[in-house]
N, C-alpha and C positions, 0 to 999 in steps of 0.2 A: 673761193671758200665761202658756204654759206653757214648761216647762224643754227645755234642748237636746236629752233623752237623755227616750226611753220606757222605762220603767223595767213591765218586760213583767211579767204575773201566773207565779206558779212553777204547775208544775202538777201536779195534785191524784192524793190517790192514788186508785186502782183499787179498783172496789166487789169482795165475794168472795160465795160463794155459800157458803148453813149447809149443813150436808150433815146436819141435825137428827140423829135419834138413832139413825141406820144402824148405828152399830158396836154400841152396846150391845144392836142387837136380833141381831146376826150373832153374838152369845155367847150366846145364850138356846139351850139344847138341849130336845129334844120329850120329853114326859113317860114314864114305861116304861107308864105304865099306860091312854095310849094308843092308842085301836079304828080309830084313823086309821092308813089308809095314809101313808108315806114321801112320797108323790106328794101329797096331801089336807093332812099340816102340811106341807108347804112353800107350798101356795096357802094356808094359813092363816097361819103364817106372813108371807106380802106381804101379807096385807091387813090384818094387825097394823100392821105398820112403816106402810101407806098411810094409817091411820087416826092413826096418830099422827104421822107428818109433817103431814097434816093439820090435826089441832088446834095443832102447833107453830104451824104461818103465822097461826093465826088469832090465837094469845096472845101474836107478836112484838108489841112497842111501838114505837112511830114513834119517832127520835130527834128530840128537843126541837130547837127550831128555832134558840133564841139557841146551842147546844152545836156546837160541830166544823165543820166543812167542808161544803160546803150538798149534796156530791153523796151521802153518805153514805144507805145505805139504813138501814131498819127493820131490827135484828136480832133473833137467836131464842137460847133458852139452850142455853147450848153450855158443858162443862168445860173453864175454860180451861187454862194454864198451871200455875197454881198448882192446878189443878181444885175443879170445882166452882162458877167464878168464873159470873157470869149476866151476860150483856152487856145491862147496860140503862145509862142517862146516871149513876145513882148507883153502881155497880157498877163498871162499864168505866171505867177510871182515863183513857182514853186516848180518851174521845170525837171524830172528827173524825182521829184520830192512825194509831189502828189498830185492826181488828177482831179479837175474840176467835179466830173462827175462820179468820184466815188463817195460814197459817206464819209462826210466830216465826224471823225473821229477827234478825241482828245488832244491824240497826236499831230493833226493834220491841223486842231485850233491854234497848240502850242509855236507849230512851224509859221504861221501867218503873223503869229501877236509876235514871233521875236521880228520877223521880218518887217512888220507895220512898225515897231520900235524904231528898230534901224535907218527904216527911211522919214520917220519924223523929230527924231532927236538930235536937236541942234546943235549939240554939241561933241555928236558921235560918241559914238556905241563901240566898244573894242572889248575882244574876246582875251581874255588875260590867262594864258598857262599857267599854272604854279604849285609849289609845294603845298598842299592845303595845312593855315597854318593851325597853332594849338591855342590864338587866343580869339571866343569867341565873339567880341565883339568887331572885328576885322568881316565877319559874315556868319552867315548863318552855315549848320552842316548839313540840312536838307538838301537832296536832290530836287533840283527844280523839273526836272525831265517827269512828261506822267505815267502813272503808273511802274512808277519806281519807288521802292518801297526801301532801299536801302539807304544808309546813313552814308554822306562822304565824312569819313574817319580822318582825323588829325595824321599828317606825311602821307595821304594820298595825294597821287597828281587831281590834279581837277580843274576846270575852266570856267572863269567866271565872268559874267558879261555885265560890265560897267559901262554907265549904270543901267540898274539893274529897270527891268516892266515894272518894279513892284515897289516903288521908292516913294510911292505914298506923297509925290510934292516937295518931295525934300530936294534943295539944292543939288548940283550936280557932285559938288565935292563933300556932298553927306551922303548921297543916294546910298543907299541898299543894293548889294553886288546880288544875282544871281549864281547860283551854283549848282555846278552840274558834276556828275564823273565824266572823266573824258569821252568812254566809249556810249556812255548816256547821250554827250551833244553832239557824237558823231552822226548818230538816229538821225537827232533834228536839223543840222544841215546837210550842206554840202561841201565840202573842202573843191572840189571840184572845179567850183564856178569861183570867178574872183571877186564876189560881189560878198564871200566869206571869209575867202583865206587873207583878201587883203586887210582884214581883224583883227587877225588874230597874231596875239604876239606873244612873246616868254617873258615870266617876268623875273628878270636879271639885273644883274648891278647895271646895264649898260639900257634897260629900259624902265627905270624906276618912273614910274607915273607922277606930275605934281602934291599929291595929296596923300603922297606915303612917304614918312622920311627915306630919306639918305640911307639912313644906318639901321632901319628896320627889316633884318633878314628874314623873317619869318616867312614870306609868300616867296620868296626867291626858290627857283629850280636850282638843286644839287648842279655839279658839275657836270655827272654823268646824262641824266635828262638834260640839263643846258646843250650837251654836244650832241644827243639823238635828235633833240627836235629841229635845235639846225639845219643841221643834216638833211630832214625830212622833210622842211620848209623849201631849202631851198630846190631840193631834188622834185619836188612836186610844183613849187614856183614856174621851173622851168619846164616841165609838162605844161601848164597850162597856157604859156608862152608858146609852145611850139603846135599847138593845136589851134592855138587862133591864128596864125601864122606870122608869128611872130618870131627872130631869130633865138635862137639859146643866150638866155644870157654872159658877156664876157667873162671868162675866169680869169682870176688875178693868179696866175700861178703859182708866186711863190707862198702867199696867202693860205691856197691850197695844200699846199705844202705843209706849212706849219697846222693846219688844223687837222690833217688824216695822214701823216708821218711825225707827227712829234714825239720822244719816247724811244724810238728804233735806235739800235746801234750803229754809232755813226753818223745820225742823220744830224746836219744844221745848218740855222738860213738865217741870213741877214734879218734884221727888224725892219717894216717895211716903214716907208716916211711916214707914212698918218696913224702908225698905232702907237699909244704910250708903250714907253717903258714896264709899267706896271702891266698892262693886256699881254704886252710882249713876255713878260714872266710868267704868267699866269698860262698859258695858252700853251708853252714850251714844259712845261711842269708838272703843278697840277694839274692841268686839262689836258697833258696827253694822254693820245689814246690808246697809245701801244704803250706796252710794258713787256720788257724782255730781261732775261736772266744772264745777261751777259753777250760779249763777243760770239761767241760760239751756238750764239741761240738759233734754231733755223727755224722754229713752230713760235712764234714771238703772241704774245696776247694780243688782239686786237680787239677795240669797243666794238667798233662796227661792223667789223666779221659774228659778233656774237648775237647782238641787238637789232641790228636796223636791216643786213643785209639778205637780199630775196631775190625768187625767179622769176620773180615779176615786174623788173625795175621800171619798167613803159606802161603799166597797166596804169593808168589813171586815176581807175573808177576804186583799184584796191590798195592805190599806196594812199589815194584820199579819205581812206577809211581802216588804216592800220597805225594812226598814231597811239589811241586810247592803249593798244593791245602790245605796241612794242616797251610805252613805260610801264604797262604790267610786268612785262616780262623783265624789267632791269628791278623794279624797284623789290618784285620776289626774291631775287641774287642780293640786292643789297640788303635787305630787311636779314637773309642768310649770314652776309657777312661780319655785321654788325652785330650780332647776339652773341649773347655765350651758351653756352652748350647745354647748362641746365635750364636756359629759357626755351628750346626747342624738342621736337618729340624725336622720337628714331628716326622717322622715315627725313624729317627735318634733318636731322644731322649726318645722316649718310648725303644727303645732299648737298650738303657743307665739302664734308671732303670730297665729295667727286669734283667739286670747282677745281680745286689744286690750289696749294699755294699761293702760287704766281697771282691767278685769277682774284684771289681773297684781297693781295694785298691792293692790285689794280682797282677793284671795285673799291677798298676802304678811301681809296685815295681817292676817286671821285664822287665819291658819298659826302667830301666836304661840300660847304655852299660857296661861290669865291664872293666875299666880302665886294661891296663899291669901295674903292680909292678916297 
């Protein structure tokens, strides 16, 4: 059973052409001492640059297969940016992201400055999911992504990378978060490669950062994002796992159990040794995912049949790039369920009731946030 909403692949960037070593050969001047005609080095000349564009094609490297985005061609060395840089998979910071030799654009400065962050910040750099909260001094509500001009709005998801490029010197547990929409810093990385996803985290009662209280729910994801991006973490986890050849990670069965049959009729499983009491109610409860009407239900609600699931489940390159788009899609149904009916237009409230019942009450009950212990 798949979900209401096609959750379409984004689309890929556009390959570039190396333009090899033309420029450095248009600065080479003819020797004085020279029996050649003007007319003789310049045919000599072309057939320098032809011999050496030449060998360039030949000594380009095929980009590795598990690395970047599958349309990406073979490149050649090229002086990048920082010059001198050689676009090969260990080299090119930015596999899949962007080519050495296309124009550095805004986009393509943004993708290196988080990347140069990442690998000189001592004390690591982590991509934090969360509800964007309503007080502004927790962050700014700028999009940090360029050429976006939109506001991240108070209970939008959004992803914020602590700490932040832009922290002005401030200690690490003052810094300034950067903020992004989610399908904004989808652009800018890669979920693909592990050198991002292993980042990025949700931020939950069970991942509270040192320098956020306890009891501060405000950045904490709802229940229902808490179980989508799960979900999508770790089904993506284990893609990138099996492409480097790496076996699927073990599943705890009964584990599994309680977090994609909790809810169902009839369904129930032991608590397993290492999870509290409290996780164990919580998980079996409010965080189930099914909601059903009874014994006799045979069409029972499910989260993940509506939200997360697709026909793509092995594509890589598009379950690494459909998180932003699936908590769109819940947090539209929630934002529905949660209103009352003179906050909404028509077309609004015909889409109220098409949820149904069942669905309204499902979604309210994971619209809560689960409180830390």
């Amino acid at each position: 059973m798949h979900g209401r909403r096609s959750l379409t692949k984004r689309k890929q960037l556009p390959d570039s052409q190396s333009k090899g070593n033309a420029a450095k050969l248009a600065r080479k001047e003819p020797s004085p001492d020279s029996s050649q005609s003007e007319e003789d080095a310049a045919k000599s000349s072309d057939s320098t640059q032809s011999e050496e564009d030449d060998a360039g094609s030949h000594n380009s490297q095929p980009e590795e297969e598990a690395g970047g985005l599958p349309d990406m061609q073979a490149e050649e060395d090229i002086a990048g940016p920082a010059g001198g840089i050689v676009d090969d998979p260990e080299q090119n910071p930015l596999p899949g992201l962007h080519h050495l030799n296309q124009p550095f654009d805004a986009i393509s400065q943004a993708r290196f400055n988080l990347l140069y962050h990442m690998d000189t910040d001592t004390n690591g750099v982590i991509f934090w999911v969360q509800l964007t909260p309503q007080l502004p001094q927790i962050g700014g509500l700028h999009c940090r992504f360029p050429n976006c001009d939109r506001m991240v709005n108070a209970d939008d998801y959004s992803i914020t990378v602590f700490p932040g490029m832009y922290n002005m010197g401030l200690s690490p547990w003052h810094a300034v978060t950067d903020r992004y929409h989610v399908e904004c810093f989808e652009n800018l990385v890669d979920f693909s490669q592990p050198r991002y996803l292993s980042r990025l985290r949700p931020m939950t009662r069970n991942t509270v950062p040192l320098q956020i209280g306890p009891y501060n729910v405000y950045p904490f994801l709802d229940g229902g994002a808490e179980k989508l991006f799960v979900e999508w973490m770790s089904v993506l986890d284990g893609l990138v796992s099996r492409r480097a050849g790496r076996p699927w990670p073990p599943t705890d069965l009964a584990l599994y159990d309680i977090l994609h049959s909790s809810g169902r009729q009839g369904f129930y499983r032991h608590k397993p040794a290492p999870m509290s009491h409290y996780e164990y109610f919580l998980l079996t409860h409010q965080l189930a995912p099914i909601e059903s009407d009874g014994p006799e239900e045979e069409d029972e609600w499910d989260l993940f049949d509506e939200y997360y699931r697709t026909d793509y489940p092995h594509n890589i390159e598009y379950q690494a790039r459909r998180l932003g788009e699936m908590l769109g899609s819940w947090q539209h149904d929630k934002v529905l369920a949660n209103s009352y009916e003179d906050q909404l237009s028509e077309n609004q409230r015909q889409e109220k009731r098409d949820l149904g019942a069942r669905a309204l009450r499902a979604i309210r009950r994971l619209s809560a946030i689960p409180m830390p212990y």
